[in-house]
Every structure is written in C-alpha cells, then in structure tokens.
C-alpha positions in Angstrom: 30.4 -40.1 89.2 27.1 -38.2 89.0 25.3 -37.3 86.0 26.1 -33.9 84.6 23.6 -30.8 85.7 21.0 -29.7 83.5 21.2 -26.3 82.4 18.6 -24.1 83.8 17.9 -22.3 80.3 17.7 -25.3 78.5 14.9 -25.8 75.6 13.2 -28.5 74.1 14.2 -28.5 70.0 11.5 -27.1 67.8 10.0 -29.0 65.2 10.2 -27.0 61.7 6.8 -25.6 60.6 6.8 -26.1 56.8 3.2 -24.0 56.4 5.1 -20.9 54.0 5.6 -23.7 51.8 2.9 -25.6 51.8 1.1 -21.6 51.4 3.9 -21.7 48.3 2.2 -24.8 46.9 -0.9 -24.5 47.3 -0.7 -20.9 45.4 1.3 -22.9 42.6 -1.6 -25.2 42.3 -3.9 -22.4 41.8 -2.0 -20.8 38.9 -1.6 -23.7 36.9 -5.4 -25.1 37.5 -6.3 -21.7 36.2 -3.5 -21.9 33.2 -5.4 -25.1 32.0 -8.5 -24.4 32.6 -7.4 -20.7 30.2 -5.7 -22.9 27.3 -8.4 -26.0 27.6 -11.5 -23.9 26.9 -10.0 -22.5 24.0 -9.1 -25.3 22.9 -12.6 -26.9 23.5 -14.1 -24.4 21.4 -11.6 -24.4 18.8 -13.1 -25.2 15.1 -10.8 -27.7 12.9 -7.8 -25.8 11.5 -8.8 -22.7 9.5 -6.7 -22.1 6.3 -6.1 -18.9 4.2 -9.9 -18.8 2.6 -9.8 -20.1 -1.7 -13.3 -19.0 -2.4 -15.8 -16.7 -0.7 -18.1 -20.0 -0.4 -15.1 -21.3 2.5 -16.4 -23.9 4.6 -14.7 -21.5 7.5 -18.2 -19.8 7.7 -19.3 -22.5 9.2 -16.6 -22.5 11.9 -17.0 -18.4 12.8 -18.9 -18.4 15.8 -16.4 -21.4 17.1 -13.9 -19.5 16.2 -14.6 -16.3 17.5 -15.3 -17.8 21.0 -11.7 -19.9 20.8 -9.9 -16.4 20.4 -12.3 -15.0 23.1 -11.2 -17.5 25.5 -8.0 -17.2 24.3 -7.9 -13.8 24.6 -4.2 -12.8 23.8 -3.6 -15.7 21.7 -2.8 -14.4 18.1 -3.0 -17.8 16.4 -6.5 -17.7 17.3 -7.7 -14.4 16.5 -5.7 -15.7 13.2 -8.3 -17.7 12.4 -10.9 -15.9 13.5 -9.9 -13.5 10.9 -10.0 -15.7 8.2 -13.7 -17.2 8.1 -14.3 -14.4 7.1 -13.6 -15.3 3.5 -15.5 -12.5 1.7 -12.8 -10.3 2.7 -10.8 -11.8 0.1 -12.5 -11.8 -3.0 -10.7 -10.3 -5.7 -11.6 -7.8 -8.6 -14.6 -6.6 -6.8 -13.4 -3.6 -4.3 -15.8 -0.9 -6.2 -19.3 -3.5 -5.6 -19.5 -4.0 -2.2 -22.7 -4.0 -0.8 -23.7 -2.3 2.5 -23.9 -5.6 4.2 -20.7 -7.2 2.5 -18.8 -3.5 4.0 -20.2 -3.9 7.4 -18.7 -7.5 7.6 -15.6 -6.6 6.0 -15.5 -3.9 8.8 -15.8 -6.7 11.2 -13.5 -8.7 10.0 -11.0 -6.0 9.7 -11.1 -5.4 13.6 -10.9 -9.0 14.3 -7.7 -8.9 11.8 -6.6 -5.7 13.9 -6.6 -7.7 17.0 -4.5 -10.6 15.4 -2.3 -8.4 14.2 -1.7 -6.6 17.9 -0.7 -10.5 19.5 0.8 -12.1 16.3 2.4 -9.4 14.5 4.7 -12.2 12.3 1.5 -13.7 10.6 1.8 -12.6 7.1 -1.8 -14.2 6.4 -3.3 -11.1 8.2 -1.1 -8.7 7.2 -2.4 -9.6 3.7 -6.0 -9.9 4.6 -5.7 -6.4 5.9 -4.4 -5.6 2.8 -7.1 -7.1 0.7 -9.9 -5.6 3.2 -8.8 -1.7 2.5 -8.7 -2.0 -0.8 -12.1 -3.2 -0.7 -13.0 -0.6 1.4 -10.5 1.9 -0.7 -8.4 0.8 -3.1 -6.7 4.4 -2.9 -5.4 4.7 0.6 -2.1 4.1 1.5 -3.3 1.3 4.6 -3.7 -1.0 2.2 -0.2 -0.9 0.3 1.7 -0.7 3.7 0.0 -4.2 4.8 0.5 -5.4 1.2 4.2 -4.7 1.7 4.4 -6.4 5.0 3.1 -9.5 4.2 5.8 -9.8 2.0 8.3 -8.9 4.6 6.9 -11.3 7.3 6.1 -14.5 4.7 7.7 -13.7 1.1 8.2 -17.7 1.0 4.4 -18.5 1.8 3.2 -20.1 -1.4 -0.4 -20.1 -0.6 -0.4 -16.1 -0.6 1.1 -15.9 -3.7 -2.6 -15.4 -5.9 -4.1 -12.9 -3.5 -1.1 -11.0 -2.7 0.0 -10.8 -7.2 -3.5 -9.3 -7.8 -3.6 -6.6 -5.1 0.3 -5.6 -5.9 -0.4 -4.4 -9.3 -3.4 -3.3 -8.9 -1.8 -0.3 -6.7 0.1 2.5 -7.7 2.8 1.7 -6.0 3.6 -1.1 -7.9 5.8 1.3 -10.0 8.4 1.5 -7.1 11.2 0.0 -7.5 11.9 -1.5 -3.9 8.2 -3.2 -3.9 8.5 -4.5 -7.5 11.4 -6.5 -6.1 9.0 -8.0 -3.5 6.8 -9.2 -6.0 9.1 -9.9 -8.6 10.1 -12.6 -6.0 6.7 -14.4 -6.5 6.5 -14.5 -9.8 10.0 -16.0 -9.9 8.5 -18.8 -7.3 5.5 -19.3 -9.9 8.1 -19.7 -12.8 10.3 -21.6 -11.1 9.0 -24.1 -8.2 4.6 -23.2 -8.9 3.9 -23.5 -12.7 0.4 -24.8 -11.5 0.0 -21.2 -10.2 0.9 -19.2 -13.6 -2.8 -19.2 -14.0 -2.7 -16.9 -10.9 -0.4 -14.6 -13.1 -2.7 -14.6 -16.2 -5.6 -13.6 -13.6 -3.3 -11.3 -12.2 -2.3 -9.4 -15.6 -6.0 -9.6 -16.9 -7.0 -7.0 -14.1 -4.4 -5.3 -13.0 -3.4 -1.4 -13.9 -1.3 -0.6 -17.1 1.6 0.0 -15.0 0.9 -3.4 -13.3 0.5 -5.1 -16.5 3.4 -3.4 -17.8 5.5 -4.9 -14.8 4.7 -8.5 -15.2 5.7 -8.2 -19.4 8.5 -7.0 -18.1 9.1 -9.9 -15.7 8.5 -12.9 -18.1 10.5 -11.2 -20.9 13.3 -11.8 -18.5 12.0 -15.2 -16.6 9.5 -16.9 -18.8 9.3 -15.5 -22.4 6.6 -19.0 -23.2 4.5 -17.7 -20.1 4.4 -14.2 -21.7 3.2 -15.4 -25.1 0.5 -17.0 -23.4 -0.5 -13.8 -21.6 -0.5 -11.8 -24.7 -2.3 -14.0 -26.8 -5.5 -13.6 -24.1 
C-alpha cells in the first residue's frame, strides 16, 4: 500500500509568538521600579519618627527640612506631611495666642498649610486636626475654624492620651465650651486624667489656671462629680 497524499493546502504549524506578553511584562517591570523608587526616596529622606511636639524647643526643628522633602517625595502620603506638620512646634505653644510676633505668625501660617495638606491625604489623624486647632487660635482665638478642628480631633482620636494637655487648654478657653454636646467630648478627657492619667492632672490645673470663667466653671463642675480631692487642689491655687 502507498503512502497517503498530501494535501495541497497543507501548512507548516506556527510557533506561538509570546511578544504581547513579554510587552505585558516589561510594562509591569516599569511600574513597580518606579513604585520603589516613589516610596524609597521618601523614605531615604525621612527624619527619625516625629511625635506630637512637648515644648516649642522640640528637637523636630532639627528634622524640618528632612521632613518637608520626605512628604515632597511622598507627595500624597498623609503620614508624611503629618510630620511635616508637626516640627513645627511653635504652633503649639499654649497661653500665648494674643503675642505672636510677625515672624512666629508667618511660620504658623506655614505650618498651617503644611497641616492643610495633611489634613487633605490623612483626614483620620487627630494630631492635625488639633494642631489646626491650636494654630487658629493663635492666629484668632475668635473664629469658629478653630473650635470645628478642636471638635474633630476629638471625633477622630478621643482615646489619644498624648493630646489630652493641648486639646483641655484650647477647649475651655473657647466659647463653645458652654455647649452641651462638646462638654461631653471633653468631659471624656478629664475622666481619662482621673481615672487611667493622674500624672496628667497637672495638665488640668494648667488647664483651669487659664481658661475662661465658663471654662473654669466647667471643670469645678467635672471634679465635683469625678474627683472632689483633685478639685480642692485646684481651688486652693
């Protein structure tokens, strides 16, 4: 028997072409070298860990420029324009929002649209919304800005112990200390102080010593109920 005939039509199999995903790849590649390259210089430039500023002598002035350059990098990163936000520790002295200088204004003006920024890509961070807070009242201790960040870094951190000192002095030293929804917000700190912080009813006495009538008239009204001792000290200052 002969061998079967060839078909006239027939062709030679093609061998796959695999370039669309080797395109695919390649484009993958790309993306991700930039990615790193995006999170690693930020990183690079990125000062040691800022915390919320203690003093207006912070050792985070040091770290500004570093910092300001991480969140440059970073661009959209709210952690870092976080910290950048908080080297700027004149922002949060207390007592003082009448005497600012014209240099100490234009720096709080700074740091107020660095804080703007961190605000617009970390929204959550209660740190800011309380430096806000504390850098309009410097700037005006009248307007209505400042009480509205006041109340939401309580919203967005009410549990944040390290807040508690700053955020007790600015509270009754508004007006609106004498509504009744926002004296619950703050009541809540000084019930932390009195209950799980007694090294912090210092930060109450300070508190008390400069805040408004109304204000001072809140936290007597507080410790009667919470920590009568705590309110015997106060009075006897």
């Amino acid at each position: 028997m002969g061998s079967p005939p060839k078909l006239a039509n027939s062709q030679p199999a093609k061998t796959p072409s695999y370039g669309w995903f080797r395109g695919t790849v390649l484009v993958l590649a790309f993306v991700l070298a930039c990615q790193a390259f995006w999170i690693l210089a930020a990183e690079f430039h990125r000062p040691s860990p800022v915390g919320f500023p203690t003093s207006a002598q912070s050792a985070a002035v040091a770290n500004r420029n570093a910092a300001h350059l991480a969140a440059l990098f970073g661009f959209i990163r709210g952690d870092l324009w976080a910290e950048d936000a908080l080297t700027y520790p004149d922002a949060f002295r207390r007592y003082e929002w009448g005497s600012a200088s014209t240099q100490s204004s234009t720096t709080i003006e700074q740091a107020r649209d660095v804080a703007e920024r961190a605000l617009a890509f970390a929204p959550h961070d209660a740190r800011i919304w309380l430096a806000l807070a504390s850098m309009d009242s410097r700037l005006d201790w009248l307007n209505r800005k400042a009480s509205t960040a006041l109340r939401m870094s309580y919203y967005t951190g009410a549990n944040e112990i390290e807040l508690i000192p700053l955020r007790l002095s600015l509270a009754v030293n508004f007006s609106v200390i004498s509504d009744m929804d926002f004296q619950q917000l703050v009541r809540h700190d000084i019930r932390t102080v009195v209950t799980r912080k007694p090294e912090l009813k210092s930060a109450v006495l300070d508190a008390y010593r400069h805040a408004l009538p109304v204000g001072q008239q809140f936290i007597e009204e507080t410790l009667k109920e919470m920590d009568p001792t705590l309110l015997s000290t106060l009075r006897s200052k």
